[in-house]
KOLNUNU-105202 format. One line per 4 residues: number of its first residue (from 1); their letters; for each residue x negated, y negated, z negated of C-alpha. Coordinates in steps of 0.5 Angstrom, whole numbers, plus 500, padded with zeros to 3 digits. Example, Ala and Ser with C-alpha at 12.3 -4.5 7.8 and 13.67 -1.06 7.14 Angstrom:
<atoms>
1) AS) 475/509/484; 473/502/486
</atoms>
This chain:
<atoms>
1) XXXX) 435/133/377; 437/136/370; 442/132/367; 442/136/360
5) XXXX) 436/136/356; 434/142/352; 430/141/344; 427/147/342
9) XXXX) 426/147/333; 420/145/330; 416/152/330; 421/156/336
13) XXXX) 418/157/342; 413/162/341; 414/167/346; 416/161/351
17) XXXX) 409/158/348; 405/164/350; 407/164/357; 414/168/357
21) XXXX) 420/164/360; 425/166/356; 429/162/349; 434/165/345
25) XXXX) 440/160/342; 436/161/335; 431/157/338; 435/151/340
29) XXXX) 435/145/337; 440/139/341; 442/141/348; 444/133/350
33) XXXX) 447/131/356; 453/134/361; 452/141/364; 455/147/366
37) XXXX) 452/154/365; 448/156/371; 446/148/371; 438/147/371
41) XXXX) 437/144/364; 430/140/362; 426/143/357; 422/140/351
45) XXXX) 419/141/345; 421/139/338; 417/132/338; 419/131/346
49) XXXX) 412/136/348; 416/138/357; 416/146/356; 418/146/363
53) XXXX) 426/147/367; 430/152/367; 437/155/368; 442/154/362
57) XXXX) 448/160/360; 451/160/353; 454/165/353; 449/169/353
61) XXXX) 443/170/346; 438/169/352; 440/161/353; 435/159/358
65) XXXX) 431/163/363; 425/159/365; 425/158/373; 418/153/373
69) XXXX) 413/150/368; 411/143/371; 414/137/369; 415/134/376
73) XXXX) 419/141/380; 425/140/383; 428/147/384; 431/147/391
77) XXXX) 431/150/397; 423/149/399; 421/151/392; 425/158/392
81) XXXX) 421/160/399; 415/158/395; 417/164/390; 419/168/395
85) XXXX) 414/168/400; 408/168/394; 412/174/392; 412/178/399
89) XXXX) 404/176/400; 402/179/393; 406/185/396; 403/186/403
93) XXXX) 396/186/399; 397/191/394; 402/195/396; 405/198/402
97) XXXX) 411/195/404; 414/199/408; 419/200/402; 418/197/395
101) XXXX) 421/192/390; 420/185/393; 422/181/388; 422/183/381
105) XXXX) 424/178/376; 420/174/372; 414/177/374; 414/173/380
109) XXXX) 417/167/377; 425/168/379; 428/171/373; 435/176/373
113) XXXX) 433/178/379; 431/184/383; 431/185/390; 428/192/392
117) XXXX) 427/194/401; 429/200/403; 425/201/410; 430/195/413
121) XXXX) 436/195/408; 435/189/402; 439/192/394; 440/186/391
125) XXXX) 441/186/384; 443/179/379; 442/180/372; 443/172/370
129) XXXX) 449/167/372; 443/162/374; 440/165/379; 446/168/381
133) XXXX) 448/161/385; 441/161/387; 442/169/390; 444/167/397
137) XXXX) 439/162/398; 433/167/395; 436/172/400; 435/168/406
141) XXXX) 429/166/406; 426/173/404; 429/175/410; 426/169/414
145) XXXX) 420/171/412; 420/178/413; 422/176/420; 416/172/421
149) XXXX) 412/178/420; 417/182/426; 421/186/420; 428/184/421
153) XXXX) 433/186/415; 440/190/418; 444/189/412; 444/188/404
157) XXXX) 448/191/399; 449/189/392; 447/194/386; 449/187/380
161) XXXX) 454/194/376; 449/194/370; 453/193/363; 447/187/362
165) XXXX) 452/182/367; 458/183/361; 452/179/356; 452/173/362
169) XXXX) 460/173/361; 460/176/369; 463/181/372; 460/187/376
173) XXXX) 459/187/382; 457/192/388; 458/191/396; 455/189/401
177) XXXX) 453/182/402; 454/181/409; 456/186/415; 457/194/412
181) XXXX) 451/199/414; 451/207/412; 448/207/406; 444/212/406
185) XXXX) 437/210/408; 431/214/410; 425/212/408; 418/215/408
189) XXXX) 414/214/401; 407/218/401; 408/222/407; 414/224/403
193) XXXX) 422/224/407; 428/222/403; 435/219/403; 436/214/399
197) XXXX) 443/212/397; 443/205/396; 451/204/394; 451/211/389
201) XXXX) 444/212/387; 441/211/380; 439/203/379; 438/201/386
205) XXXX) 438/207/390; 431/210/389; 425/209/383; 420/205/387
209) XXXX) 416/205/380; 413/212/380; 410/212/388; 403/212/387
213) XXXX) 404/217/380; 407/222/385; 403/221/389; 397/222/383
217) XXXX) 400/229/382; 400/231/388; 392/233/388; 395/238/382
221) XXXX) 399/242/386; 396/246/392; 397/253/391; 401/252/384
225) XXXX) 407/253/381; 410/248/379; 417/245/374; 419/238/376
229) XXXX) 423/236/368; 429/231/371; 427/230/378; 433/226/380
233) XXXX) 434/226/387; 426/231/388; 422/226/388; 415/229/384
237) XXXX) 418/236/386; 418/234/393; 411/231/393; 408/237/390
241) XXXX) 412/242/395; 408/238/401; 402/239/396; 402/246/398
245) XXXX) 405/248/392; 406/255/392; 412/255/388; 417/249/385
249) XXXX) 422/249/381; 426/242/380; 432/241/374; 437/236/373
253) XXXX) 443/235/370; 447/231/374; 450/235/380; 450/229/385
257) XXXX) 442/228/383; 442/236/385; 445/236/392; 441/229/394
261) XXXX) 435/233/392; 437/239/397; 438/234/403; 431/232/401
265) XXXX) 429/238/401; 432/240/408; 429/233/411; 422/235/409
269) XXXX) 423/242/412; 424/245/405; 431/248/406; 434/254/406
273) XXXX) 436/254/413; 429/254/414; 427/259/410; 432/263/413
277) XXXX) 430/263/421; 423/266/417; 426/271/415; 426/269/407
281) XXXX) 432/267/404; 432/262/399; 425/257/401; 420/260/397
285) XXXX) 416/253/396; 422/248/392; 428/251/388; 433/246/385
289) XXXX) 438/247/379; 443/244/376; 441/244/369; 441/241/362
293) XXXX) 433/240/361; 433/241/354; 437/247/354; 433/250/360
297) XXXX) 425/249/356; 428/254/351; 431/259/355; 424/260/360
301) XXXX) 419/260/354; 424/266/353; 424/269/359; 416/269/358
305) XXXX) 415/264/364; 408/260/366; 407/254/370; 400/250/373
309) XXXX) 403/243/372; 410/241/369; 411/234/370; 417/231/365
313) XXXX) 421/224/368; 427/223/363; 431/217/363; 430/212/358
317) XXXX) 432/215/352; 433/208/348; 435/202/351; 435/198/344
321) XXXX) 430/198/339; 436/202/333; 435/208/337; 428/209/337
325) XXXX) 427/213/331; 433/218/336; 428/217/342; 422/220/339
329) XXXX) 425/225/337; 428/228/345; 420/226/347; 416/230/343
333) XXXX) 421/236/344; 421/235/351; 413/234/351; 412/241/346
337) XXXX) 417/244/350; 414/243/356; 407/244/353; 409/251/351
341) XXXX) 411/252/359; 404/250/362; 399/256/363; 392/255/359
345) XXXX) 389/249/363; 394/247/367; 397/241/367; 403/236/365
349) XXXX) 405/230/368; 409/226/362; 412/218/361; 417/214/358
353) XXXX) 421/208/362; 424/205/356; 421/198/355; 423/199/348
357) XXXX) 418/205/347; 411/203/347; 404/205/349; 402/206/342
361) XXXX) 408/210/340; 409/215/346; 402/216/346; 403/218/337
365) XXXX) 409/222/340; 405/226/345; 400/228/340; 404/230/334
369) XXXX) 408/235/340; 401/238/341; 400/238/334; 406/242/333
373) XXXX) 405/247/338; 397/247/337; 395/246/344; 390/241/345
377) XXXX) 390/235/351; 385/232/355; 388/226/358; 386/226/366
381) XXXX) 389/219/367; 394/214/364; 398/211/369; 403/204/369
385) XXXX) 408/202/374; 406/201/382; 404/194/384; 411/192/386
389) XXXX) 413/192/379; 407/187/377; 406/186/369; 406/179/367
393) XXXX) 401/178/362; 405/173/358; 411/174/353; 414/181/353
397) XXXX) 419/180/359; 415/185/364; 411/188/359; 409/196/360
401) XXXX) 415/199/361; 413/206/364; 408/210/361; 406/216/366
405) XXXX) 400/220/363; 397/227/366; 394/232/361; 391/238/362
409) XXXX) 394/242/357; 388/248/353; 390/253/348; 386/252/341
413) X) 380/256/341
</atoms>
């Protein structure tokens, strides 16, 4: 049992209150009795209300992250295969699981960390010194309990590299977590082959988010030209080349991106090589360049070029909320510049990843850029995260994130 107590000031809490499981050092009134950080801490309202039990840190702003709201828990072994195993439940019902993410923080109630499952490889990342001492013990009942399902996990590798451990008073960390593997691992996402590089990849290797929007895209492209904005390691773009696509091209600025996204290419069947034993040179389905999008839109829009879809995937543009304002503006020049590429009644795929750039200000972002360039927007859908990434409603801590819209994109008439 906790041996410290944690009071919340009359009037604090709120988010807490809501359903979140987060409380920040201001919100703190007392913390009486010995602990260390990473300790479990009991916590209670400022006239003694329980509020649940939680992991300590004061090193951090983020003081205590909650782990269980029931008076009568006891975080032990039991209780966190309890959490794993609802965890890998919710997933065998909503999504395939062949490769997603298992476990994502405090939407399956295990806050500061994310584990996500590449065919039979585990990437682990630890973003809270609380749940780091628990890691060991959530890593072996996932595997259990996969295991009771005939899935046997070969290896586990660490991604705990994030800027966000410095804040815990951590170090960063990657590494295997047991016996070394190759850590390029192939996995099959919508009948779509890739190797993921779960050692030197983006995050931890692969953006499972976006599946099911790739997949979303693919009904576009059969016999379109296509330009897949930011395409990382050619994941839209080789979803719409295997749509039947008659011609994509994919842009990235990053070099490593560039040459994962051509080996995916060749392991779906999209190489030059296989171009060249049919007599055609370069593939004349999917072309990657290497290439700073914001210098690229200009320079097609010049050269007089048209595309079917156009499908925008930035990074975040902002990762904190004083750099809004900046983000907004990389948006809408990417999303008019974009416009601008998408023939009469073509379509553009746009999002945003950034926690900090909400629904309604993307959403008045995109209609301001199509203000500027006079197109007109039928919005086909409006996506979120895949089901892997479930949105808690309660608090903000796994609020909608990525934003992913398809539009059809109509000159004023």
């Amino acid at each position: 049992m906790e041996s410290a107590v944690v009071r919340i000031k009359k009037g604090e809490g709120r988010s807490l209150k809501a359903g979140g499981m987060w409380i920040y050092d201001n919100e703190i009134d007392t913390i009486k009795g010995d602990y260390a950080n990473s300790d479990m801490v009991f916590v209670e309202d400022f006239d003694g209300y329980p509020l649940g039990h939680g992991f300590i840190n004061t090193n951090s702003r983020l003081t205590v992250r909650i782990m269980s709201r029931k008076k009568d828990t006891v975080v032990d072994d039991d209780f966190l295969e309890m959490r794993v195993r609802a965890a890998w439940e919710y997933r065998k019902t909503t999504t395939d699981t062949s490769s997603c993410r298992l476990i994502f923080g405090e939407a399956d109630f295990l806050p500061g960390i994310v584990i996500d499952k590449f065919s039979d490889v585990l990437v682990v990342e630890s973003l809270a010194l609380g749940i780091d001492r628990f890691k060991p013990v959530i890593l072996d009942k996932l595997k259990k309990v996969l295991a009771e399902d005939g899935i046997q996990i070969r290896g586990v590798y660490e991604r705990s590299d994030a800027k966000v451990r410095l804040q815990e008073g951590m170090e960063r960390f990657k590494g295997f977590i047991g016996d070394p593997f190759d850590t390029k691992v192939e996995i099959v996402e919508n009948n779509v082959h890739y190797l993921v590089d779960v050692k030197d990849g983006q995050k931890t290797g692969f953006f499972l988010d976006q599946k099911y929007n790739r997949l979303a895209i693919q009904r576009l492209c059969a016999g379109k030209r296509v330009l897949d904005c930011f395409t990382h390691t050619g994941s839209f773009a080789l979803n719409a080349a295997l749509a039947g696509a008659s011609f994509v091209l994919g842009v990235d600025a990053s070099e490593l991106g560039i040459a994962q996204a051509k080996e995916n290419a060749a392991l779906n069947g999209l190489s030059e090589h296989s171009a060249d034993q049919k007599g055609g040179g370069l593939s004349s389905t999917v072309e990657f360049r290497c290439a700073d999008v914001f210098e690229l839109l200009p320079e097609l829009e010049r050269q007089g070029e048209k595309f079917d879809v156009v499908i925008l995937d930035p990074p975040a543009f902002t990762k904190s909320r004083n750099s809004v304002k900046n983000a907004v503006k990389g948006y809408r020049e990417i999303n008019l510049r974009g416009m601008k590429l998408v023939k009469d009644g073509g379509y553009l795929a746009t999002c945003s990843c950034s926690h900090f750039m909400t629904p309604e200000l993307f959403e008045k972002t995109i209609r301001e850029a199509a203000g500027n360039v006079h197109k007109r927007l039928r919005q086909v859908e409006y996506r979120t995260q895949a089901p892997d990434h479930p949105i808690l409603w309660s608090g903000d801590e796994t609020s909608y994130y990525l934003k992913f819209f398809i539009f059809q994109v109509c000159d004023e008439k």
